[in-house]
TORPA-4810 file (N, C-alpha, C, O; in nm, 3 decimals):
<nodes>
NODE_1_2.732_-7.181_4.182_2.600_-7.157_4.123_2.543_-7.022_4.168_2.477_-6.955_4.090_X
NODE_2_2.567_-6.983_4.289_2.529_-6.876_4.397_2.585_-6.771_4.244_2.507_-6.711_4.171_X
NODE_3_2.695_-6.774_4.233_2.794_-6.645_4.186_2.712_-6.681_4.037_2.615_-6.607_4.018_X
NODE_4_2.723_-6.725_3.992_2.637_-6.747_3.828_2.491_-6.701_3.834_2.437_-6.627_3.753_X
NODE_5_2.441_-6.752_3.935_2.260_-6.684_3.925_2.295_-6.510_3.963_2.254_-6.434_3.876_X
NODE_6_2.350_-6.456_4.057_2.404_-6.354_4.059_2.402_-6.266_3.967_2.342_-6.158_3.959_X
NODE_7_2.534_-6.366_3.836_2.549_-6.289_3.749_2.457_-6.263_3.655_2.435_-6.158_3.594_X
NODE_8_2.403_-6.371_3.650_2.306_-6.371_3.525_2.153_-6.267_3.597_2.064_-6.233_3.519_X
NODE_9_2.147_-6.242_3.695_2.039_-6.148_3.738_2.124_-6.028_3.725_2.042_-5.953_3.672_X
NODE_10_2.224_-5.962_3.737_2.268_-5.867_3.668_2.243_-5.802_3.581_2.204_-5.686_3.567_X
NODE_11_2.285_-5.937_3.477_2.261_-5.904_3.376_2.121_-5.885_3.286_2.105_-5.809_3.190_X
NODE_12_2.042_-5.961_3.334_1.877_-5.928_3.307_1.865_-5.785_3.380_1.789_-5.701_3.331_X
NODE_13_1.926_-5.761_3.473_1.890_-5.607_3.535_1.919_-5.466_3.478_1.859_-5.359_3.479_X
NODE_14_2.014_-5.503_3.438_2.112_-5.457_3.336_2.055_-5.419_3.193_2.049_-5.309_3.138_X
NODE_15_2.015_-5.543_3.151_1.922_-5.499_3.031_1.826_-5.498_3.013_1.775_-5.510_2.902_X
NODE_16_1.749_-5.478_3.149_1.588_-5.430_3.223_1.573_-5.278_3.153_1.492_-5.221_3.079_X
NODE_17_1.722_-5.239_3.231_1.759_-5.064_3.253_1.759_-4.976_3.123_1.719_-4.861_3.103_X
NODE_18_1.846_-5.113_3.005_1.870_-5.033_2.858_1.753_-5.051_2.817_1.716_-4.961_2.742_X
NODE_19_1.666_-5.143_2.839_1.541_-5.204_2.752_1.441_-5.055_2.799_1.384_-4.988_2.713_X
NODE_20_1.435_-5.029_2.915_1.345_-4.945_3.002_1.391_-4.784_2.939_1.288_-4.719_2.918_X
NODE_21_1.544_-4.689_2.898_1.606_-4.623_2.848_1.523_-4.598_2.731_1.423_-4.526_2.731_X
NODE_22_1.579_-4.671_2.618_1.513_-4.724_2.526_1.372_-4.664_2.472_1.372_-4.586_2.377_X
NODE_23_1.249_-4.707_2.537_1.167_-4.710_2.608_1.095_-4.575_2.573_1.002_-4.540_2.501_X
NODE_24_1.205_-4.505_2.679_1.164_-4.389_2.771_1.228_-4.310_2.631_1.168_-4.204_2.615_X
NODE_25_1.332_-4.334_2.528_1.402_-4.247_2.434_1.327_-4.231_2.317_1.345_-4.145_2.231_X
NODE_26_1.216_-4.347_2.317_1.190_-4.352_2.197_1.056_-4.325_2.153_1.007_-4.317_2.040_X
NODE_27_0.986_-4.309_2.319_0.852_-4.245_2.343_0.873_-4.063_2.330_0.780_-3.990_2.295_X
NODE_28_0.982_-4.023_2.359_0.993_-3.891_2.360_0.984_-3.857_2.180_0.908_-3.776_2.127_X
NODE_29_1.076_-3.938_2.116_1.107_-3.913_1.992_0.954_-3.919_1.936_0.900_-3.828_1.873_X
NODE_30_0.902_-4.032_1.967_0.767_-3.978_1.888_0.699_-3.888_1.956_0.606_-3.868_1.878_X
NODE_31_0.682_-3.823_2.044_0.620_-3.741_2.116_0.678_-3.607_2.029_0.600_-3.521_1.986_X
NODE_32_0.816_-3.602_2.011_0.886_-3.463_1.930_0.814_-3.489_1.772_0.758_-3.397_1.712_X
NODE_33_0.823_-3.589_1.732_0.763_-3.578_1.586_0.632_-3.574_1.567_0.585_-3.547_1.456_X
NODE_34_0.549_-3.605_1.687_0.405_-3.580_1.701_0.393_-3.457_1.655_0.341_-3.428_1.547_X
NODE_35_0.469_-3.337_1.779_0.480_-3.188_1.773_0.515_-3.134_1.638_0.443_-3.042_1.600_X
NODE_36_0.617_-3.173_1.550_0.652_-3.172_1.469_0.589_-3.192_1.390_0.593_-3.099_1.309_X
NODE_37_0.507_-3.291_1.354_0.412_-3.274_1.267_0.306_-3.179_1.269_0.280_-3.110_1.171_X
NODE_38_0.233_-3.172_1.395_0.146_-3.118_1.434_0.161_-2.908_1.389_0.078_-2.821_1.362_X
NODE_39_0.313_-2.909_1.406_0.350_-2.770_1.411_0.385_-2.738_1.259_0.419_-2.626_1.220_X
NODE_40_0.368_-2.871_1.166_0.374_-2.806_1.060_0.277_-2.812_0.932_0.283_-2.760_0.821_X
NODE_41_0.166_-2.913_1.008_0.010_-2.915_0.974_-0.049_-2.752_1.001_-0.110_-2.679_0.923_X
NODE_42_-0.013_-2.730_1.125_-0.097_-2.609_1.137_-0.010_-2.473_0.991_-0.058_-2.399_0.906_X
NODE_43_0.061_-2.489_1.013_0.182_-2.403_0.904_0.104_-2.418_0.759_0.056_-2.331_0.687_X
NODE_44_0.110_-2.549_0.745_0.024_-2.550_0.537_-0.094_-2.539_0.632_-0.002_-2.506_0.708_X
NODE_45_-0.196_-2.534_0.699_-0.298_-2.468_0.715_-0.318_-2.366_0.712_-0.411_-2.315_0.650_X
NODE_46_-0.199_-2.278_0.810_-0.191_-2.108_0.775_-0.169_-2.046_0.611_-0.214_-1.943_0.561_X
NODE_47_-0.072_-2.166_0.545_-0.042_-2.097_0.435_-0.154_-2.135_0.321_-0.143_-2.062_0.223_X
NODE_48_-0.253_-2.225_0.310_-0.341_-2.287_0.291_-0.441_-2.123_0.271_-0.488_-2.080_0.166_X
NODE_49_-0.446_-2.084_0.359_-0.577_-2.018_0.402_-0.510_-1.865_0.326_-0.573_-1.792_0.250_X
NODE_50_-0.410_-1.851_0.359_-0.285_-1.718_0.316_-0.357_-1.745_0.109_-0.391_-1.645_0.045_X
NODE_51_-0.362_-1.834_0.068_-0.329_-1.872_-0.081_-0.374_-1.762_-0.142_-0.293_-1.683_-0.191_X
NODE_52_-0.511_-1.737_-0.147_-0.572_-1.627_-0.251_-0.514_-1.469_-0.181_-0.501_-1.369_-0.251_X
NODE_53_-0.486_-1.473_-0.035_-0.469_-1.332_0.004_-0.381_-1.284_-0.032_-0.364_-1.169_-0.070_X
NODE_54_-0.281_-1.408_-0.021_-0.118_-1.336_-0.098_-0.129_-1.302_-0.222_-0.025_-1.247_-0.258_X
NODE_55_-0.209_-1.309_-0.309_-0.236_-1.275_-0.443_-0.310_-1.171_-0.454_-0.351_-1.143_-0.567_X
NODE_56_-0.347_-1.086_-0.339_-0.398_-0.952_-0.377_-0.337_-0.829_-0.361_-0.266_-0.827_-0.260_X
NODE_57_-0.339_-0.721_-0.426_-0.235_-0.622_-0.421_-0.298_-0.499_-0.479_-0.350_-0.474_-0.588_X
NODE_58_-0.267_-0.400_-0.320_-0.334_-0.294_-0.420_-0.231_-0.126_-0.338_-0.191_-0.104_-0.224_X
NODE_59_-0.224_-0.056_-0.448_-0.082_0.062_-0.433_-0.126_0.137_-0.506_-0.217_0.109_-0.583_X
NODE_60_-0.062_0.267_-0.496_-0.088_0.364_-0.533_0.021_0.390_-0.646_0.142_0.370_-0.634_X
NODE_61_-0.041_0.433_-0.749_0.070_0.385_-0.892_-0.016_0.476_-0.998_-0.133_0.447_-1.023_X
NODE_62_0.063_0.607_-1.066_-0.019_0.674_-1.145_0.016_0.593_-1.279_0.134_0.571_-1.306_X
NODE_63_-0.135_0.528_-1.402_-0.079_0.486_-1.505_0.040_0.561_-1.576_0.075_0.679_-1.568_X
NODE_64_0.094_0.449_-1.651_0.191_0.529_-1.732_0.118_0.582_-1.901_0.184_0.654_-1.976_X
NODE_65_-0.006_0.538_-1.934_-0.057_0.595_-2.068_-0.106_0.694_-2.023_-0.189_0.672_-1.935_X
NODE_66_-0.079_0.851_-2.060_-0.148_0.970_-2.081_-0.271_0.968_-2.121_-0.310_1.083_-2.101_X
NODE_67_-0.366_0.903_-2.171_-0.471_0.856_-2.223_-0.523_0.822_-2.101_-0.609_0.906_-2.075_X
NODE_68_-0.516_0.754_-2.026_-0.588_0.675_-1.922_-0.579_0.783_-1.826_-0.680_0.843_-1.789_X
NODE_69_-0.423_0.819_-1.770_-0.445_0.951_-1.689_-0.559_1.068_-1.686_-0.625_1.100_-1.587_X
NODE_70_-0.565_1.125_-1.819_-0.648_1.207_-1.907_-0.827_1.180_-1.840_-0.899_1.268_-1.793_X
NODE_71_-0.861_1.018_-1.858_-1.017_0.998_-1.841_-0.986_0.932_-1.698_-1.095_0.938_-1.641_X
NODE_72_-0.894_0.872_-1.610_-0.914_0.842_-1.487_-0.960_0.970_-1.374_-1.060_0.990_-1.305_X
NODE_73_-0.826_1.042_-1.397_-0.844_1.162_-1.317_-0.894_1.248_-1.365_-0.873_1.293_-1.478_X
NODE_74_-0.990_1.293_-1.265_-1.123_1.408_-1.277_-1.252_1.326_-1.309_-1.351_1.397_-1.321_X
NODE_75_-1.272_1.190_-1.325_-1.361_1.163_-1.397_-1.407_1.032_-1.294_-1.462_0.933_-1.343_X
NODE_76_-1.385_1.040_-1.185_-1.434_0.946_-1.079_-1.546_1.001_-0.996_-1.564_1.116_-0.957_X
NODE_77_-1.635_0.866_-0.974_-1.792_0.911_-0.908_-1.747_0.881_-0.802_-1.842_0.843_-0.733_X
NODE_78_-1.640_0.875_-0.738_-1.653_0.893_-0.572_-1.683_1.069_-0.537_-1.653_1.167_-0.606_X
NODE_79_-1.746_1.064_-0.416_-1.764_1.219_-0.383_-1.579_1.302_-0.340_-1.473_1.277_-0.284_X
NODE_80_-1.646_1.402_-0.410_-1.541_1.502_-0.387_-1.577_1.637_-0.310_-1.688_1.675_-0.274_X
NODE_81_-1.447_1.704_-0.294_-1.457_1.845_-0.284_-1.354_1.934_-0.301_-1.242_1.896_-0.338_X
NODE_82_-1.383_2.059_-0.273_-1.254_2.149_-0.302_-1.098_2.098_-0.236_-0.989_2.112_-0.292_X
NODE_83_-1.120_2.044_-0.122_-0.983_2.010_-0.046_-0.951_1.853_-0.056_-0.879_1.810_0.034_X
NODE_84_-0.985_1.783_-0.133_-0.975_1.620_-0.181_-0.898_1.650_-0.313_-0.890_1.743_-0.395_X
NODE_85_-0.842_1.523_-0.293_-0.735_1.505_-0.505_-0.772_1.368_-0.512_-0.818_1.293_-0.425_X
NODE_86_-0.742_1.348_-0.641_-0.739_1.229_-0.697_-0.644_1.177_-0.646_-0.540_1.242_-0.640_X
NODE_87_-0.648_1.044_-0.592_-0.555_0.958_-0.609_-0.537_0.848_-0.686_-0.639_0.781_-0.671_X
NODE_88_-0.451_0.785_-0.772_-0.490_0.673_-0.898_-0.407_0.555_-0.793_-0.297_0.571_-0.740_X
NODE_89_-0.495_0.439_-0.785_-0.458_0.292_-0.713_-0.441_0.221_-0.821_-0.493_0.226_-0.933_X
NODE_90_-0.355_0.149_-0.769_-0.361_-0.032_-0.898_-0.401_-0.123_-0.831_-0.327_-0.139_-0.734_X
NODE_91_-0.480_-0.189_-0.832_-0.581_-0.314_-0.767_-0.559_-0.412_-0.854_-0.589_-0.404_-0.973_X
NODE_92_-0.500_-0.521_-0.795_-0.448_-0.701_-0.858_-0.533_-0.776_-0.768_-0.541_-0.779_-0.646_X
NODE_93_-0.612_-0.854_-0.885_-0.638_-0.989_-0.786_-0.561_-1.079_-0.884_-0.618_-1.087_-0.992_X
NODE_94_-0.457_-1.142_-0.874_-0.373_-1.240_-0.924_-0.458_-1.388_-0.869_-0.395_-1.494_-0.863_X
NODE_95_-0.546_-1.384_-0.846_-0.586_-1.561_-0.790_-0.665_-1.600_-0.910_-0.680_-1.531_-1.011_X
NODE_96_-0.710_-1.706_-0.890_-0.779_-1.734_-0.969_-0.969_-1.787_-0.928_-1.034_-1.882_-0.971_X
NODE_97_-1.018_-1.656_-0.812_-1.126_-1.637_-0.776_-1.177_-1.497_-0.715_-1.102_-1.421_-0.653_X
NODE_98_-1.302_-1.475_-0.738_-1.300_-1.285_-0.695_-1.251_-1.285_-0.554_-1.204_-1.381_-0.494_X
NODE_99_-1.270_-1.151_-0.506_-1.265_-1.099_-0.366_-1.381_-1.027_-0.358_-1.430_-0.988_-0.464_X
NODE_100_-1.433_-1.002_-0.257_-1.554_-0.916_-0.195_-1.563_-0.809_-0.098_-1.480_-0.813_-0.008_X
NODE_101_-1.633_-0.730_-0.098_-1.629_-0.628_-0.002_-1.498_-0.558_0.092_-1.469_-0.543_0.211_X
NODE_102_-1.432_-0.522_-0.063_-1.297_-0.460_-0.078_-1.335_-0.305_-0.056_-1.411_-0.247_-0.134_X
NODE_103_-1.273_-0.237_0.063_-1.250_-0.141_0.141_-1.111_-0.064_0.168_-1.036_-0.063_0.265_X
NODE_104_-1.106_0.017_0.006_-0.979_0.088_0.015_-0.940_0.235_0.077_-0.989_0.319_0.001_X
NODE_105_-0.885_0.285_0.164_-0.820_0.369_0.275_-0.768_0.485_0.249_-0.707_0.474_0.355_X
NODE_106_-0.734_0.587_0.209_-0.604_0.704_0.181_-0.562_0.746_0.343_-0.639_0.806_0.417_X
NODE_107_-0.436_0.706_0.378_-0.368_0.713_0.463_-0.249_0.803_0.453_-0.149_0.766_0.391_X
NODE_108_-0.255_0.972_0.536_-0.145_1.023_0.479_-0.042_0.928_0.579_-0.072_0.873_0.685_X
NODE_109_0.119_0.929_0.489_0.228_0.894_0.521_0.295_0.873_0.645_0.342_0.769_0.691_X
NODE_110_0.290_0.990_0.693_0.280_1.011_0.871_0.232_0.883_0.973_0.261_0.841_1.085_X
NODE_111_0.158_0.857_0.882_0.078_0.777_0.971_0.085_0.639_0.919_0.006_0.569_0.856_X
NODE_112_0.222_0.620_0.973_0.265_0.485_0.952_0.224_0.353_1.012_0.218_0.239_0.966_X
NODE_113_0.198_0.405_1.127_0.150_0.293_1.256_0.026_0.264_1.229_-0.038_0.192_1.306_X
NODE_114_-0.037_0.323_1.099_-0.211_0.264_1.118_-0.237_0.092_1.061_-0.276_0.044_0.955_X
NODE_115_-0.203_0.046_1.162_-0.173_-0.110_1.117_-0.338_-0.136_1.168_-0.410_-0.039_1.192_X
NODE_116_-0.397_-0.301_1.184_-0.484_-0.371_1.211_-0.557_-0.324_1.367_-0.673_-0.299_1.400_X
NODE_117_-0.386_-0.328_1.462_-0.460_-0.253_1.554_-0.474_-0.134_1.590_-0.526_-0.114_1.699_X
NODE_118_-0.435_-0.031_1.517_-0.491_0.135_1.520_-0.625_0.097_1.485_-0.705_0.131_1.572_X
NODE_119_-0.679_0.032_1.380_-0.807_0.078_1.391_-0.897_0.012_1.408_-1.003_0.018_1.345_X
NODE_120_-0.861_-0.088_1.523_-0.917_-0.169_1.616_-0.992_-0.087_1.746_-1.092_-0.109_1.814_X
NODE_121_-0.902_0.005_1.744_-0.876_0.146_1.873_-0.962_0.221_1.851_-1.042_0.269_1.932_X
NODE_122_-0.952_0.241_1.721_-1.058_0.353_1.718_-1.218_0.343_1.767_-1.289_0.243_1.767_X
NODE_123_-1.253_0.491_1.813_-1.401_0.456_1.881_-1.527_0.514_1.786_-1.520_0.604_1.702_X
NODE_124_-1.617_0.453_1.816_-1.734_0.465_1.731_-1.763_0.571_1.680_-1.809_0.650_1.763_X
NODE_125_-1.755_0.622_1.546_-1.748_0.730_1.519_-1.728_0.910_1.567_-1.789_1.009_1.526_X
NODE_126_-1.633_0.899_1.652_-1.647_1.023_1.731_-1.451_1.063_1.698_-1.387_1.161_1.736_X
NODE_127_-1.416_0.970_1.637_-1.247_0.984_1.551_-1.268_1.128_1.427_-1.358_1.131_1.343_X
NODE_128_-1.192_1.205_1.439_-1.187_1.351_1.400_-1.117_1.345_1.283_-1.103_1.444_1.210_X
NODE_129_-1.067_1.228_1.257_-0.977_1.206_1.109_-1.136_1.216_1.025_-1.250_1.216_1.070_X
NODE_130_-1.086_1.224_0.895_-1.161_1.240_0.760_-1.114_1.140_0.654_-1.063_1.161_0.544_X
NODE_131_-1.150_1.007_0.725_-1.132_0.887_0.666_-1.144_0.913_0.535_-1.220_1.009_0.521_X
NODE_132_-1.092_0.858_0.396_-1.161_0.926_0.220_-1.149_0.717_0.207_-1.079_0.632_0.261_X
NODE_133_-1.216_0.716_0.148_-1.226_0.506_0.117_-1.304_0.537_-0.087_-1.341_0.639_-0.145_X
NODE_134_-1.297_0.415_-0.120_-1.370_0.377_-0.240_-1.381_0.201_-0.204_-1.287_0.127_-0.176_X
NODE_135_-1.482_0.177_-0.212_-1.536_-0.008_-0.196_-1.586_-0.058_-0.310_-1.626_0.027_-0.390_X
NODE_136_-1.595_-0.158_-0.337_-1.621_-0.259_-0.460_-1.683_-0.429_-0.360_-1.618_-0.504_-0.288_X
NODE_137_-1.809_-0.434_-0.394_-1.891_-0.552_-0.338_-1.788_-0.685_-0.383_-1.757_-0.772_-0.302_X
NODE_138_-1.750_-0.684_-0.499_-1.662_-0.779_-0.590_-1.586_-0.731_-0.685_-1.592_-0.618_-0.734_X
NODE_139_-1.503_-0.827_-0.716_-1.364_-0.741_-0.805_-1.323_-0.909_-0.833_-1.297_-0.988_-0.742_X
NODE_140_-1.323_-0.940_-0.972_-1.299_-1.085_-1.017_-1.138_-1.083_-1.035_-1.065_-0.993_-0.993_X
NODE_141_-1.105_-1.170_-1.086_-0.930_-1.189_-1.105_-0.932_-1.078_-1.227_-1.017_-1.038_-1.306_X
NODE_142_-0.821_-1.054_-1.207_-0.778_-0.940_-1.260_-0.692_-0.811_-1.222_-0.652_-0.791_-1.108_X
NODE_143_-0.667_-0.725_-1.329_-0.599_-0.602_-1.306_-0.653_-0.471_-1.343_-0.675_-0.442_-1.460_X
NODE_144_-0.676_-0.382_-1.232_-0.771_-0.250_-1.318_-0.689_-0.117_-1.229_-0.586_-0.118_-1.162_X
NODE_145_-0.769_-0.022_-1.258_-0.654_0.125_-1.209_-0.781_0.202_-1.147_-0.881_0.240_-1.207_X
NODE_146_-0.757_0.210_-1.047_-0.890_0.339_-1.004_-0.853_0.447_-0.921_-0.731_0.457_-0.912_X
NODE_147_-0.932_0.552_-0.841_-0.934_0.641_-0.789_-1.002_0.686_-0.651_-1.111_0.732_-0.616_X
NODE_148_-0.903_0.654_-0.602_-0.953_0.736_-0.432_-0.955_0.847_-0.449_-0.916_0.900_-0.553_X
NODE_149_-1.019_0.926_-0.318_-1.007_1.064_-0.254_-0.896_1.061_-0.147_-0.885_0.977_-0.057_X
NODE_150_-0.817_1.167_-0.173_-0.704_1.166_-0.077_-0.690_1.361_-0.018_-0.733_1.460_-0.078_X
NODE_151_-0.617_1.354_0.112_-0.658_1.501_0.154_-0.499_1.561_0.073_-0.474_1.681_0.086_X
NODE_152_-0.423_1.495_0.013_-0.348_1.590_-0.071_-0.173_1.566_-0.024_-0.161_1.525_0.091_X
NODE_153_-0.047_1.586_-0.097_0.067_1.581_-0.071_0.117_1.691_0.021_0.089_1.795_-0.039_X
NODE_154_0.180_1.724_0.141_0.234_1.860_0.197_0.345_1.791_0.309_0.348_1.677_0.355_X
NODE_155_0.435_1.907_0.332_0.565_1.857_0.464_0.640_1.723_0.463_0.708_1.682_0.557_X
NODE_156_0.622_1.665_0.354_0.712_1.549_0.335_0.591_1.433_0.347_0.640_1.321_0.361_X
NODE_157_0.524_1.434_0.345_0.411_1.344_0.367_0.302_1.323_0.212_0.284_1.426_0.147_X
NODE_158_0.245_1.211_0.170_0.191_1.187_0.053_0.086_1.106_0.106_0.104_1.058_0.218_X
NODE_159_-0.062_1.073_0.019_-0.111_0.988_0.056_-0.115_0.823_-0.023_-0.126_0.804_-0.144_X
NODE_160_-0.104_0.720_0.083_-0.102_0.609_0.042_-0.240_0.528_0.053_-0.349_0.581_0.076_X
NODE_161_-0.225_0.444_0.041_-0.371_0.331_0.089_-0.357_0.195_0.135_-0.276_0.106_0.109_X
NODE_162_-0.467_0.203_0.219_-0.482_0.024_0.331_-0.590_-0.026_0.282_-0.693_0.039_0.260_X
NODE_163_-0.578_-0.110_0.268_-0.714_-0.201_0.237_-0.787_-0.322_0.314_-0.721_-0.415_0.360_X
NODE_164_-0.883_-0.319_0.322_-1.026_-0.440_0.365_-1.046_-0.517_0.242_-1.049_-0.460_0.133_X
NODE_165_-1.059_-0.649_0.255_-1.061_-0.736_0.194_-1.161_-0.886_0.202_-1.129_-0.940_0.309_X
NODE_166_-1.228_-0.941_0.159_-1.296_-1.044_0.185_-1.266_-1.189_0.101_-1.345_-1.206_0.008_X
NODE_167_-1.180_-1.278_0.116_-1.131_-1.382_0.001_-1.227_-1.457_-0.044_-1.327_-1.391_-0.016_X
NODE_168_-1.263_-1.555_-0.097_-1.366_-1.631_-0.128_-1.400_-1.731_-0.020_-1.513_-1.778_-0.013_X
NODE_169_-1.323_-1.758_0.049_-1.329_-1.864_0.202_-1.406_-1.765_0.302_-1.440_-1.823_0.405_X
NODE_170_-1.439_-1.636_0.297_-1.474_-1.589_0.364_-1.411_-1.525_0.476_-1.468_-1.459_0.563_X
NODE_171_-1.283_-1.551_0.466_-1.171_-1.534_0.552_-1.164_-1.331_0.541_-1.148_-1.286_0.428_X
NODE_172_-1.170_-1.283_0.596_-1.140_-1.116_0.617_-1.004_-1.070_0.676_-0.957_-1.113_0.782_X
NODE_173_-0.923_-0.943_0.563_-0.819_-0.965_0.538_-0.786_-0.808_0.555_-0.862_-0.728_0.500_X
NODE_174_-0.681_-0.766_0.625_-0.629_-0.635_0.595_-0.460_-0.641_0.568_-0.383_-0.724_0.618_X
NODE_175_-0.425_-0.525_0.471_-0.275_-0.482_0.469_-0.319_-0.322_0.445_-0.404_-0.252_0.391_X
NODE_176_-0.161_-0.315_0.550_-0.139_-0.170_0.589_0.024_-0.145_0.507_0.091_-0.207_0.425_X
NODE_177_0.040_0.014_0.603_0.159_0.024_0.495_0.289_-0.033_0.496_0.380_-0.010_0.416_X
NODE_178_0.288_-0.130_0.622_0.402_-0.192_0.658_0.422_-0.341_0.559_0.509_-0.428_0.563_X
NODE_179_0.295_-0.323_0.467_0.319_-0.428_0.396_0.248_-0.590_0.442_0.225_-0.678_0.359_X
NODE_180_0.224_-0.604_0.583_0.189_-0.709_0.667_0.038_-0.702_0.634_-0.035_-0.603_0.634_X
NODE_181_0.007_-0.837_0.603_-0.100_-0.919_0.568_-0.167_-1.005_0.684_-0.132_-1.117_0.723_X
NODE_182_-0.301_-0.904_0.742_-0.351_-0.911_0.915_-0.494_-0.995_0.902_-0.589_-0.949_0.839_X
NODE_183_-0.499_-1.102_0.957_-0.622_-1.182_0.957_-0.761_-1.147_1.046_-0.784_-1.208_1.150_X
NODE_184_-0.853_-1.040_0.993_-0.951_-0.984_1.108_-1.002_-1.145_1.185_-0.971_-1.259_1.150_X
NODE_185_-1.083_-1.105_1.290_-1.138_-1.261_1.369_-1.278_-1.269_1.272_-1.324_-1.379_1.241_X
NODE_186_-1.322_-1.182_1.240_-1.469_-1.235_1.166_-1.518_-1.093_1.080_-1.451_-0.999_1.040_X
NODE_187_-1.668_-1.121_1.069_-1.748_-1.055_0.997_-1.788_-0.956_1.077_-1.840_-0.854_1.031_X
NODE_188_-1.772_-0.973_1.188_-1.833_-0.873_1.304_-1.725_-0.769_1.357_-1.748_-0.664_1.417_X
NODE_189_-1.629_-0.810_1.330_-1.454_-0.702_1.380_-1.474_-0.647_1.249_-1.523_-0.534_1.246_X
NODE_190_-1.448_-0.703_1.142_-1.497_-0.620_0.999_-1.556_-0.495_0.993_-1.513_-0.379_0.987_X
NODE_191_-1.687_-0.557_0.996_-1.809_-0.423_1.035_-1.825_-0.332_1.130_-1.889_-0.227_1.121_X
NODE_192_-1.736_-0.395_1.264_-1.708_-0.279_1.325_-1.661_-0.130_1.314_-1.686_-0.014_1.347_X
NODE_193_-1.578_-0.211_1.246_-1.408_-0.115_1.239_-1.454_-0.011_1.147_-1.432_0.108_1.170_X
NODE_194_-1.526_-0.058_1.032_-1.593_0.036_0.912_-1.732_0.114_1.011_-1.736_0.235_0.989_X
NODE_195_-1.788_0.089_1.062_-1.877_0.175_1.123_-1.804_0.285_1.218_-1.832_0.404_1.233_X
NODE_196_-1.726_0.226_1.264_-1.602_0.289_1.363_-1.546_0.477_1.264_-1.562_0.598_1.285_X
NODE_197_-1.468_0.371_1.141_-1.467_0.491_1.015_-1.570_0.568_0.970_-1.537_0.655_0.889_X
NODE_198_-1.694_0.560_1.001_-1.834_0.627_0.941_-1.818_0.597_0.797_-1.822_0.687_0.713_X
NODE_199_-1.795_0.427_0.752_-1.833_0.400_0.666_-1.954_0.422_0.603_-2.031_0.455_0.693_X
NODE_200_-2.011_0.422_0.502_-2.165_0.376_0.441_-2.148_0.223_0.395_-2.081_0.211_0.292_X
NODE_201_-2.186_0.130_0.440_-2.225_-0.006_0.418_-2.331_-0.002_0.283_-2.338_-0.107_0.220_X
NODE_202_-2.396_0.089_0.246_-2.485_0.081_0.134_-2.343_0.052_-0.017_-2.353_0.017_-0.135_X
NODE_203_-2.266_0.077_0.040_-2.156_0.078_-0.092_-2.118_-0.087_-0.116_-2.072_-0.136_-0.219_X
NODE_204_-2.150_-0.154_0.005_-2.060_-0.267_-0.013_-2.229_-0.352_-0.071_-2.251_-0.438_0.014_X
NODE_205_-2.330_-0.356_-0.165_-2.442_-0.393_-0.209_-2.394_-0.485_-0.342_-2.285_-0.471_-0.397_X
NODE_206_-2.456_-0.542_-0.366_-2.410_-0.606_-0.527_-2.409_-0.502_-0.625_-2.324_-0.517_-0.712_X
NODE_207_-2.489_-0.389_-0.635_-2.460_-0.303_-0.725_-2.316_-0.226_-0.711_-2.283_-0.187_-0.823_X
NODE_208_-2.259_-0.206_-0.653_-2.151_-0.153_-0.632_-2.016_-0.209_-0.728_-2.036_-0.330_-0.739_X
NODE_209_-1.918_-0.183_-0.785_-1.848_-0.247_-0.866_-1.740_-0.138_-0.866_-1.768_-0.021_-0.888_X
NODE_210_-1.641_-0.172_-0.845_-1.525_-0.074_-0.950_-1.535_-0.044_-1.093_-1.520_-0.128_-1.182_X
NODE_211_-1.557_0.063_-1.108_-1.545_0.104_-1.280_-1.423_0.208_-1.333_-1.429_0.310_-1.402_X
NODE_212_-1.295_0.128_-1.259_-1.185_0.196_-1.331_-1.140_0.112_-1.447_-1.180_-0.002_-1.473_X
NODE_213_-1.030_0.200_-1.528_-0.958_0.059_-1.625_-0.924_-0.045_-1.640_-0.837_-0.053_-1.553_X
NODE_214_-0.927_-0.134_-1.686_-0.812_-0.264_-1.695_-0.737_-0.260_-1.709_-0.723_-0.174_-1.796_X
NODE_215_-0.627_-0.305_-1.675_-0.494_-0.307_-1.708_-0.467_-0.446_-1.806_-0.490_-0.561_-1.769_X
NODE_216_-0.415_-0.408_-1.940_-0.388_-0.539_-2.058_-0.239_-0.537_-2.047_-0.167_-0.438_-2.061_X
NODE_217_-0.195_-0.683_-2.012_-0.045_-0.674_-2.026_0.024_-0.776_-2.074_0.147_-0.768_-2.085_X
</nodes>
């Protein structure tokens, strides 16, 4: 009897150990799919929030109708001067809601690195560059063609453009020339950065509008 109770406590001990294994294997597993979920909630949240931004697009692209060339260039109310050119942009909002207090850049070429944080860096207006911008308060879905000021093509270098952006979530948005789509922290890094540039904020008013072409396609 001695050797039988023995065994049989063994064996309850035994499958104390797998029961306890078990247990311990299967608390982890949900603990990994917790994470797992958790890591891919936040993901459709990021891409969630990404929706309307990825749908905006704006490049430097001279129309192809001679007609439009003809009345775009030379014929823009941004300020000029003798040492500024036209530059012709294509501005897409592909979503299906406006954007706001859109803040477009002429960046010569060179200056590749002017990502989110170059001009995070920069200090309160005392930067010796000659920022050239055109802003629009709102810009609905759609496709239109307009015109920056740019300081001109020379030494292998051309000018391109970065843009400020505001989605309808309120979310504030920059892309540079690397193509990368940079999430500012608020309304207040925003306004910085443009005071930083010796923006005029009087541009970004409800009267303000883009009045270049449409693009019909």
């Amino acid at each position: 009897m001695t050797i039988i109770f023995g065994i049989l406590t063994g064996i309850n001990t035994l499958l104390s150990i797998i029961n306890n294994f078990n247990t311990v294997k299967n608390t982890k597993k949900m603990s990994d799919m917790h994470k797992l979920n958790k890591e891919l909630t936040y993901q459709q949240i990021q891409l969630q929030k990404r929706e309307q931004a990825n749908k905006i697009g704006i490049w430097r692209e001279m129309p192809e109708d001679i007609y439009v060339q003809k009345m775009l260039l030379g014929n823009s109310d941004q300020p000029r001067d003798k040492y500024t050119v036209d530059v012709p942009v294509r501005i897409e909002n592909n979503s299906n809601a406006p954007i706001y207090d859109i803040v477009i850049i002429t960046i010569n070429t060179q200056m590749r690195d002017a990502n989110l944080d170059f001009f995070r860096k920069l200090k309160a207006r005392d930067d010796k560059r000659n920022f050239l911008y055109i802003s629009s308060y709102k810009m609905p879905p759609g496709k239109i063609y307009e015109v920056v000021q740019g300081n001109g093509s020379g030494m292998g270098n051309t000018d391109e453009v970065v843009y400020f952006f505001r989605d309808a979530n309120n979310n504030y948005w920059f892309r540079g020339l690397n193509g990368l789509l940079e999430q500012l922290e608020s309304e207040k890094e925003f306004n910085s950065i443009l005071y930083n540039i010796g923006f005029d904020f009087t541009q970004l008013t409800g009267l303000r509008r883009f009045r270049g072409f449409k693009i019909k396609e």
